[in-house]
DOLO-338475 format. One record per residue (C-alpha): residue in one letter; x, y, z. Coordinates in steps of 0.2 Angstrom, whole numbers, plus 5000, padded with zeros to 4 digits. Last residue first. Example, Ala and Ser with C-alpha at 12.3 -4.5 7.8 and 13.67 -1.06 7.14 Angstrom:
% DOLO-338475
  residu     x     y     z
       S  5068  4995  5036
       A  5062  4978  5039
This chain:
% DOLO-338475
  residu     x     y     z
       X  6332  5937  4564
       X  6327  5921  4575
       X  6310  5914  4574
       X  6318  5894  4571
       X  6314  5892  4554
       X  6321  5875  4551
       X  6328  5873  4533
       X  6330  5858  4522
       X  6341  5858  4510
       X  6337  5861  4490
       X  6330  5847  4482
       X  6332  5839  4464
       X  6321  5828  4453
       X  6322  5832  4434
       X  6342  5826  4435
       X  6342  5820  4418
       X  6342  5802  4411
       X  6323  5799  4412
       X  6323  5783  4420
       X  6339  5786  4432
       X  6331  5805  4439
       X  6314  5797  4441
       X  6322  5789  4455
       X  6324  5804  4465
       X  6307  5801  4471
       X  6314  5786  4483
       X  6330  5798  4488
       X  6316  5810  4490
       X  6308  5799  4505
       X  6327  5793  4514
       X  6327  5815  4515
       X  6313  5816  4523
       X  6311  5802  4535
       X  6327  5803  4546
       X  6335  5819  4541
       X  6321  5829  4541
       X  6312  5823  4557
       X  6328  5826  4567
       X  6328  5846  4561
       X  6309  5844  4565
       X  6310  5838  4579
       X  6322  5852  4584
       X  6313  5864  4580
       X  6298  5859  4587
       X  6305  5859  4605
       X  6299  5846  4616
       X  6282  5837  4617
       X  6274  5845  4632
       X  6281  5845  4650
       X  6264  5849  4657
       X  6254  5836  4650
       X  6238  5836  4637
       X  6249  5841  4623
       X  6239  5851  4609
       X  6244  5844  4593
       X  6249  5855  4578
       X  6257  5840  4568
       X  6274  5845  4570
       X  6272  5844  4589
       X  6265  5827  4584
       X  6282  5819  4579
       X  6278  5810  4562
       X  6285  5793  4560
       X  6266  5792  4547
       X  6264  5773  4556
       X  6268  5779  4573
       X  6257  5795  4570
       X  6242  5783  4566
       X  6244  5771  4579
       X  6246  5787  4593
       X  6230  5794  4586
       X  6222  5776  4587
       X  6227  5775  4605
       X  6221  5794  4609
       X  6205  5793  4601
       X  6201  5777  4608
       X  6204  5784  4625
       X  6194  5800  4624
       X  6178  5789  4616
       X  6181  5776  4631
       X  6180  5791  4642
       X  6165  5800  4638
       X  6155  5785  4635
       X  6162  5775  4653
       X  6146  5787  4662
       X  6132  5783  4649
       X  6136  5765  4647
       X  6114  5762  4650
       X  6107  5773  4661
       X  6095  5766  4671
       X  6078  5778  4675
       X  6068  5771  4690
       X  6050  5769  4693
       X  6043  5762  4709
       X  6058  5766  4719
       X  6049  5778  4731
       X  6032  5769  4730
       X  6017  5777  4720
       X  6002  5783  4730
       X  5999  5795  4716
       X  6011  5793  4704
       X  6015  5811  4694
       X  6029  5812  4682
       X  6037  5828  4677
       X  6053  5825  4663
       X  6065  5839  4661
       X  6070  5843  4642
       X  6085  5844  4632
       X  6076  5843  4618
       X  6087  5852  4604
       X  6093  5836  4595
       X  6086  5821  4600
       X  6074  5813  4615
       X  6063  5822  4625
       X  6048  5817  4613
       X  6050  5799  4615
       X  6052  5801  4633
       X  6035  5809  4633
       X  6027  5797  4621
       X  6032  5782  4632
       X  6023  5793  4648
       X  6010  5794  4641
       X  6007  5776  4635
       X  6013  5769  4653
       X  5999  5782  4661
       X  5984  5772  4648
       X  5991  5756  4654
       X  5989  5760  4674
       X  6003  5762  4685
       X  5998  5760  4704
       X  6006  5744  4704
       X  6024  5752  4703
       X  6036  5740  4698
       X  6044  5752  4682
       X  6060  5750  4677
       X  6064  5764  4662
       X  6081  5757  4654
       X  6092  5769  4648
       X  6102  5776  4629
       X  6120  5781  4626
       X  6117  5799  4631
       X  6117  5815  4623
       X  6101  5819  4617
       X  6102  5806  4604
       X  6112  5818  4594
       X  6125  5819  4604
       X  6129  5801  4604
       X  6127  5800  4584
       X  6141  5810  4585
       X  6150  5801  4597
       X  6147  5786  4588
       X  6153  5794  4570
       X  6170  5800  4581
       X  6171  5780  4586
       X  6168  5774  4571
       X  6180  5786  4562
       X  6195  5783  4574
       X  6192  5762  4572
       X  6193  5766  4554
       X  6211  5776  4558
       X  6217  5762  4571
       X  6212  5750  4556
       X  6223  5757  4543
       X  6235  5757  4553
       X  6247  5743  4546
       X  6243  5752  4529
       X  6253  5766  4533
       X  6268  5761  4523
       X  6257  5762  4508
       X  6256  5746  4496
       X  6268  5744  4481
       X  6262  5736  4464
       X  6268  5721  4454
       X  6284  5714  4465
       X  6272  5704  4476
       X  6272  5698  4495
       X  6285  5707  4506
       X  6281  5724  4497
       X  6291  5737  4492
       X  6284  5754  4489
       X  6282  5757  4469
       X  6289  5771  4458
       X  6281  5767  4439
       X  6289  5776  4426
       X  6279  5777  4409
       X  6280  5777  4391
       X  6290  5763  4389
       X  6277  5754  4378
       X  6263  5768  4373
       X  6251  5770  4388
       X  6234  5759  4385
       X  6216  5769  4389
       X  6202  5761  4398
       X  6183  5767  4400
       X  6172  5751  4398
       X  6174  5742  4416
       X  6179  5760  4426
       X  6190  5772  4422
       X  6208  5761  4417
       X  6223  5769  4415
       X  6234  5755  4406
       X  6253  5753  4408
       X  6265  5741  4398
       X  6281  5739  4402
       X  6283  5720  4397
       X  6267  5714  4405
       X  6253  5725  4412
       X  6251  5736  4428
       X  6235  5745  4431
       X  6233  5765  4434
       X  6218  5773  4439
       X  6221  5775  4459
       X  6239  5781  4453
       X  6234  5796  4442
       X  6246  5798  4430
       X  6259  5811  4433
       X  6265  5823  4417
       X  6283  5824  4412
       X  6286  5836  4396
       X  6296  5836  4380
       X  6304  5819  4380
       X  6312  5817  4364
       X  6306  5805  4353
       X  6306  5816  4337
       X  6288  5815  4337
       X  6288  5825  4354
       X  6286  5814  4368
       X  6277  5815  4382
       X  6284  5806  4398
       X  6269  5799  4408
       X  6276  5797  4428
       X  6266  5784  4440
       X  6268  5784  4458
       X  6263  5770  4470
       X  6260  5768  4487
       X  6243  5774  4490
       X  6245  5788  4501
       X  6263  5791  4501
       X  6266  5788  4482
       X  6251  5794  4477
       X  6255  5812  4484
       X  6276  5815  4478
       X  6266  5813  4460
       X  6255  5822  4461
       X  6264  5837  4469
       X  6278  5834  4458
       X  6267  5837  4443
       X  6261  5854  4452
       X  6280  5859  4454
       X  6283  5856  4435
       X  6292  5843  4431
       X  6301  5844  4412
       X  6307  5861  4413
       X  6311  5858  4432
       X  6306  5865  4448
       X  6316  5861  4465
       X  6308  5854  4479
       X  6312  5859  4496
       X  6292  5864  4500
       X  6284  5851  4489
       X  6294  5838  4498
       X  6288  5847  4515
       X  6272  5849  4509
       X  6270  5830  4506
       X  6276  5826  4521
       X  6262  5837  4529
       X  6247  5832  4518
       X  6250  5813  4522
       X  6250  5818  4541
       X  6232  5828  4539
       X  6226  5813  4530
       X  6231  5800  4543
       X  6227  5812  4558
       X  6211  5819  4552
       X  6206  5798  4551
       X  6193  5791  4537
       X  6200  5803  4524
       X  6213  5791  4518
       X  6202  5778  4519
       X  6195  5784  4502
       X  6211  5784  4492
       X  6215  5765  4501
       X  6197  5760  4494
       X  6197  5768  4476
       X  6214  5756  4477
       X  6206  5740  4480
       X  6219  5729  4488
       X  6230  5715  4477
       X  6230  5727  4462
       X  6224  5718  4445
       X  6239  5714  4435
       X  6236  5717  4416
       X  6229  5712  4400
       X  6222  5695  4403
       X  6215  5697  4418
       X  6229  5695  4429
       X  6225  5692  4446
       X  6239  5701  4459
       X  6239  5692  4475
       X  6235  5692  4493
       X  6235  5679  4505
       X  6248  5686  4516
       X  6235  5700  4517
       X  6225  5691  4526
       X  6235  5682  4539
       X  6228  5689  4554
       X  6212  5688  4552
       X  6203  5679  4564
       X  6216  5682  4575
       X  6207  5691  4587
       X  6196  5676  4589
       X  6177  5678  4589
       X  6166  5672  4605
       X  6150  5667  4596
       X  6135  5682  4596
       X  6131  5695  4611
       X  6118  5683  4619
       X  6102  5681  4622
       X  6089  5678  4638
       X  6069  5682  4637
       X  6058  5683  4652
       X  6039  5680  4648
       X  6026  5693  4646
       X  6010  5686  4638
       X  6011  5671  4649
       X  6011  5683  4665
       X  5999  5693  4661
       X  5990  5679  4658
       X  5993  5675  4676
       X  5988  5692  4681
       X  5972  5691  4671
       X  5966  5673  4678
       X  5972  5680  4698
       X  5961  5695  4692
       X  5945  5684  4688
       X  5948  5674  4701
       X  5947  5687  4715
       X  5933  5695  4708
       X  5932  5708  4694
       X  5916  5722  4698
């Protein structure tokens, strides 16, 4: 049998083995840490032409990040696609691409083949995540470090979107939200992860109960182990004999505020995203969450024409002054209203 001493000994080893341990969250970080980054930003010439002044395999890529940002691109694009007028030189599929790298990345590159005549037989898009920018009109496509491939001189019209900072390449207009749509990822990749954890954020199992023994701490670690993750929603029997009332408690840890922190940064960042597209979300099928709704789509869409389609193929229309023929036309835009 253990004496007195020999259990105060164990407990104050217990004790030593077992100490309290404080730590912090990391330095406070200012929110203007950075600010200024992109006012920093140049195009490095390599010696043949202008690197871009953002990584342009990673603007085509966060594209995908937010529904809303890619679902938004898709439906301005349509709608030029949709009042577009085909040409012998521009195809409607050409147009496609080409009306595509200009909202999503912010530039727009047109190849015109020539016959050996020198007339322009056909107008072919070039991909805009590939294409570099040299001196005096020169273009390369570039595929990696090895893969590259020079345009002949003069060969090809390059549509940029202004930018405060270079005159080299254009930057999309939706740029200022690129972090709403990462932040819209991380917190959709959260909740799923969410989910999968059995549905909550993860608890703290306080335990003061002396009549606890090591060998009943070890089961019952293996039993919440094991009710944890996808398809073990389970109910947890403990048995204390002689156990007090609070003697082992489950805190949650952020699993009520989850729920509605996910619902609100879904919301701001949607809102972000819209505002950055000018897109009105009845156009963009979104279910209202009030009782007034968001106004008649007809009439959103009529406004929506007139104050962001039409200034956007004015900017395609371009082409029209490089190539010396009207290859860019567009028929009025129509609002189906239902009525026969």
């Amino acid at each position: 049998m253990s004496t007195n001493n020999e259990v105060a000994v164990a407990t104050e080893q217990a004790v030593s083995d077992h100490k309290s341990v404080a730590f912090t969250f990391g330095e406070p970080e200012s929110v203007l840490s950075a600010r200024e980054i992109f006012d920093s930003l140049e195009c490095w010439f390599n010696g043949r032409w202008y690197e871009p002044p953002l990584s342009l395999d990673g603007l085509a890529r966060s594209v995908k990040a937010s529904v809303h940002l890619d679902s938004g691109l898709r439906f301005k694009r349509n709608q030029l696609t949709r009042t577009f007028i085909p040409h012998k030189l521009l195809s409607r599929e050409a147009f496609d691409q080409y009306a595509q790298d200009y909202l999503a990345l912010g530039n727009g590159y047109v190849e015109a083949r020539r016959s050996l005549l020198g007339t322009t037989v056909a107008l072919k898009p070039a991909l805009a995540k590939y294409m570099r920018v040299g001196k005096d009109g020169h273009f390369f496509q570039v595929q990696g470090w090895k893969n590259e491939h020079a345009f002949d001189q003069g060969s090809v019209f390059h549509l940029r979107e202004l930018d405060l900072h270079q005159e080299i390449y254009g930057l999309p207009e939706w740029l200022c939200a690129l972090q709403s749509a990462l932040l819209n990822q991380s917190a959709t990749l959260f909740r799923r992860k969410y989910y999968e954890n059995g549905s909550h954020a993860g608890f703290i199992l306080y335990m003061t109960d002396a009549a606890q023994n090591e060998s009943d701490i070890d089961d019952l670690r293996t039993a919440l182990k094991n009710s944890k993750g996808p398809g073990n929603f389970r109910n947890l029997f403990v048995y204390a004999p002689n156990g007090k009332k609070e003697g082992i408690q489950l805190i949650p840890v952020s699993e009520v505020s989850a729920k509605d922190e996910f619902n609100s940064i879904k919301d701001q960042t949607q809102g972000d995203v819209l505002a950055a597209l000018r897109v009105y979300p009845q156009l963009m099928g979104i279910v209202p969450k009030n009782a007034g709704g968001f106004g008649s789509p007809q009439e959103a869409a009529g406004v929506w024409a007139t104050l962001e389609l039409e200034p956007i193929q004015t900017r395609l229309a371009l082409l029209n002054d490089w190539v010396g023929e009207e290859v860019v036309r567009f028929k009025p835009f129509e609002v189906v209203t239902g009525e026969k």
